[in-house]
C-alpha positions, 0 to 999 in steps of 0.5 A, spaced: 173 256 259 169 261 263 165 255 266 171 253 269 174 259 271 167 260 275 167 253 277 174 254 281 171 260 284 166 256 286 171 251 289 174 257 293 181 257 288 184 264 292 189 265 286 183 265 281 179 269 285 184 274 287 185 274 279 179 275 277 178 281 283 183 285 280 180 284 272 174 286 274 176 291 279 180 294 274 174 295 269 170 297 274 175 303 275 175 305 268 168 304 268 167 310 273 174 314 270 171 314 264 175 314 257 180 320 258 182 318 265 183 311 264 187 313 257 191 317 261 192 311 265 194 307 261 199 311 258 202 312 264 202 304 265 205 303 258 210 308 259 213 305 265 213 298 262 217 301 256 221 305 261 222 298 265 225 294 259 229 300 257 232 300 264 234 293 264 237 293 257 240 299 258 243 296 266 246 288 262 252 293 259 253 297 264 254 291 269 258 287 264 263 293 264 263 296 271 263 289 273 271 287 272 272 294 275 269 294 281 273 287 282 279 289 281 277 295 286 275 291 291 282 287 290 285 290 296 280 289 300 282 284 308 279 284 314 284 286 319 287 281 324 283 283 330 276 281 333 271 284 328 264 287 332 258 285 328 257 290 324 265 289 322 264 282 320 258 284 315 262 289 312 268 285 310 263 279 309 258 283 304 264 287 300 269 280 298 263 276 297 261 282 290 269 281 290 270 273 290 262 272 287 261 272 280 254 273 281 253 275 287 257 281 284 252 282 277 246 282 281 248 287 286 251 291 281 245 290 276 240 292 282 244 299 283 245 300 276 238 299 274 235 304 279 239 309 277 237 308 270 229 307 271 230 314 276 233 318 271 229 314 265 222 316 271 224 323 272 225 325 264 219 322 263 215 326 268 218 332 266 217 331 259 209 328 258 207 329 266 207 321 268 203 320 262 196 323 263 198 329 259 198 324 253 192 320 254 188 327 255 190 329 249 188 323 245 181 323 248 180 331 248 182 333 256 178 332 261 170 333 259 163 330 263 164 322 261 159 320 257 156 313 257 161 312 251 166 314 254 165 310 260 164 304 256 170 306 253 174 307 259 171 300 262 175 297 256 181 300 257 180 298 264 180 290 262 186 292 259 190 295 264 187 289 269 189 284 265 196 287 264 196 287 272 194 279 272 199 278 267 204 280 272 202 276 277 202 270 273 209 271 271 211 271 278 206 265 280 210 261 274 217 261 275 215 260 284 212 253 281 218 252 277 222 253 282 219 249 287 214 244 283 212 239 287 210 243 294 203 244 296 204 251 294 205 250 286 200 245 286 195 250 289 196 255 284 197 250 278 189 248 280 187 254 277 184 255 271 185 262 270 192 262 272 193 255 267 191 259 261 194 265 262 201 262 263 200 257 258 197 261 252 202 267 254 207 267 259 210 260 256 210 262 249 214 269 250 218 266 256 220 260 251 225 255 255 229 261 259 224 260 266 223 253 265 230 251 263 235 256 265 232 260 271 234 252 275 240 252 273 241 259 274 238 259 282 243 252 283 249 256 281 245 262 286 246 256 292 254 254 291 256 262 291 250 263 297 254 257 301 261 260 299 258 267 302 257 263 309 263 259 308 266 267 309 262 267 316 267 264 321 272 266 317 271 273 320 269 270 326 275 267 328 280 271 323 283 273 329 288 267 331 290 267 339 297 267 341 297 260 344 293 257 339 298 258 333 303 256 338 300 249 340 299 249 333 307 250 331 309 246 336 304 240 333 306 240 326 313 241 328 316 235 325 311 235 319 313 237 311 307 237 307 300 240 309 297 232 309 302 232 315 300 238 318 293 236 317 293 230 320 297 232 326 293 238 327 287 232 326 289 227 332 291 232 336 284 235 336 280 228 336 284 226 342 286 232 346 277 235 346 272 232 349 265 231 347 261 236 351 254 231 352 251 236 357 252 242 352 248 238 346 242 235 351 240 243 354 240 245 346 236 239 344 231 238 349 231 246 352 233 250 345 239 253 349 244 254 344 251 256 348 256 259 342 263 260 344 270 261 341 275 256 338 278 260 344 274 257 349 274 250 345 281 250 347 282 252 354 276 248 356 277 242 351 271 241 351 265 242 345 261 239 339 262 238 333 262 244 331 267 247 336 272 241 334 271 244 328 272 252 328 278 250 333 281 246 327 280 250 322 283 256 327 289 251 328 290 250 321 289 257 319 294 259 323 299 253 319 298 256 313 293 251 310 286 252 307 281 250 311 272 250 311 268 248 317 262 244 313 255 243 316 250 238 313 248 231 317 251 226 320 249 218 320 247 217 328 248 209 328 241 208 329 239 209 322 238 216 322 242 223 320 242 229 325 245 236 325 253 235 324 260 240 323 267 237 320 272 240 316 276 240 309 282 242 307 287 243 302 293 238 300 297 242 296 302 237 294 295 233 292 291 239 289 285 237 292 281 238 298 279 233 303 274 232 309 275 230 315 272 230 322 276 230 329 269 230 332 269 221 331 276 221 331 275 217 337 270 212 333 276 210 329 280 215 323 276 220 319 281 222 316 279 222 308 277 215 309 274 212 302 266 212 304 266 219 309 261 221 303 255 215 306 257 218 314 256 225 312 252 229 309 253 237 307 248 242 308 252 248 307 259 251 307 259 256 312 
């Protein structure tokens, strides 16, 4: 085994390379620190590992009991009907996200309770035993000349302490790759041999199916509530619904009794009345100038992209009382390809379910929840 920890030194493996650096650096340390110091160090290591689990044993109750607290806390939480500045709609975005997003709320709540509890758990512990020195001196007999012994013995507690570092960093390796196992980057990392024993004869066995198995599924459940965070983006932005467009809004479901009318009114009229503005499209495509602008300016002008045709929608409808969501993803081109693309879905209550819609090819033909809209367009996130 060592022959090929050496042999992928010698091919220049930078992960087995920069584990065996800290190894052998670790003992180097130790080696010159002698028994006592190294002891000491140790100790001061182990101490805060203990302290470390216990932070986050201590830190799931907690969170599991302030969780529900702090959503119903947040429960009054709106943003107000007026044009937010950056910091506004930061604010509002980050307080009904903790509020609406199970996970998004455990995590930052776990984060803040296991800093405060490690802080407190830190500051006992340097009262009590002064970081953990004060134990490996008493161990060793307190600071004395070191002794070939002693640095030999300091040169073992060293391999301890570094192999403990290497394990650390392994672990990180290994949920990296199981994250993402067919990048170049897992593949680089699982070509190491030093790396391979570790995390085949130590961080498998303790982690058992919970990194391999759970940790996917926990980051796709992470994904849908990072996309419905953004979906809350252009909420804020265009919450404030100008007078004129609620109006012309009014007047264009005037005669419509369900929110499938509604929606499909509002659809026509935008697909017919807003003109694709080629000239903005080409200066972002072929010189990266991006010309943002409101759902106001779409309906003054009645000109836009795809993603105005879709924020106007989504104003227009909101000012109708419907549930509404601008999705970005891929659109098929009609040449055999996909590019960046914007368009609507929208609740039909009377249905209980959402349907997509894109009153940017309302021109093309009716995009209105036609049978294979899912072929054409491909969502990204919902933003």
């Amino acid at each position: 085994m060592t022959e090929n920890w050496l042999q992928s030194i010698g091919n220049f493996n930078l992960v087995s390379a920069v584990l065996l650096i800290i190894l052998l650096g670790s003992i180097l340390q130790g080696l010159l620190r002698g028994a006592s110091r190294s002891a000491g160090r140790l100790v001061s290591l182990l101490t805060g590992g203990v302290m470390t689990v216990l932070g986050l044993l201590a830190s799931i109750p907690l969170t599991l009991w302030l969780s529900p607290k702090v959503q119903e806390w947040l429960s009054g939480v709106a943003a107000p009907e007026r044009e937010l500045s950056s910091w506004e709609q930061l604010y509002y975005t980050l307080l009904t996200a903790i509020r609406d997003f199970p996970l998004m709320r455990f995590a930052v709540l776990f984060m803040l309770g296991y800093w405060l509890i490690r802080t407190v758990l830190g500051l006992v512990s340097a009262f009590a035993f002064g970081g953990g020195s004060l134990l490996g001196r008493l161990a060793f007999g307190g600071e004395r000349p070191a002794t070939l012994l002693s640095r030999l013995t300091g040169a073992a507690i060293g391999g301890i302490i570094g192999a403990g570092r290497c394990l650390v960093i392994i672990a990180v390796l290994f949920i990296a790759v199981t994250l993402f196992p067919g990048s170049e980057f897992s593949r680089y990392v699982q070509a190491s041999p030093v790396y391979q024993h570790g995390a085949r004869s130590v961080i498998e066995p303790l982690s058992g199916n919970l990194i391999k198995e759970k940790l996917p599924v926990f980051t796709r459940g992470v994904e849908e509530e990072l996309n419905g965070i953004l979906q809350r983006r252009y909420e804020l932005i265009d919450a404030e619904i100008p007078q004129d467009i609620g109006q012309a809004a009014a007047q264009i479901t005037a005669g419509a009794k369900t929110d499938e009318a509604k929606a499909r009114a509002l659809y026509d009229w935008v697909g017919s009345r807003v003109t694709y503005d080629y000239d903005k499209a080409d200066d972002y495509e072929q010189n990266g100038n991006w010309r943002e602008q409101t759902p106001q300016m779409t309906f003054d002008t009645k000109r836009g992209v795809c993603i105005d045709y879709s924020r106007l929608y989504a104003v227009m409808a909101r000012s109708q009382g419907l549930q509404v969501k601008v999705v970005t993803g891929l659109g098929y081109d009609g040449r055999g390809g996909y590019g960046p693309h914007a368009w609507n879905e929208v609740y039909l209550s009377e249905k209980d379910t959402w349907v997509p819609l894109d009153s940017t090819w309302a021109g093309s033909g009716d995009w209105f929840n036609p049978p294979a809209f899912n072929e054409t367009h491909i969502p990204d996130t919902i933003v």
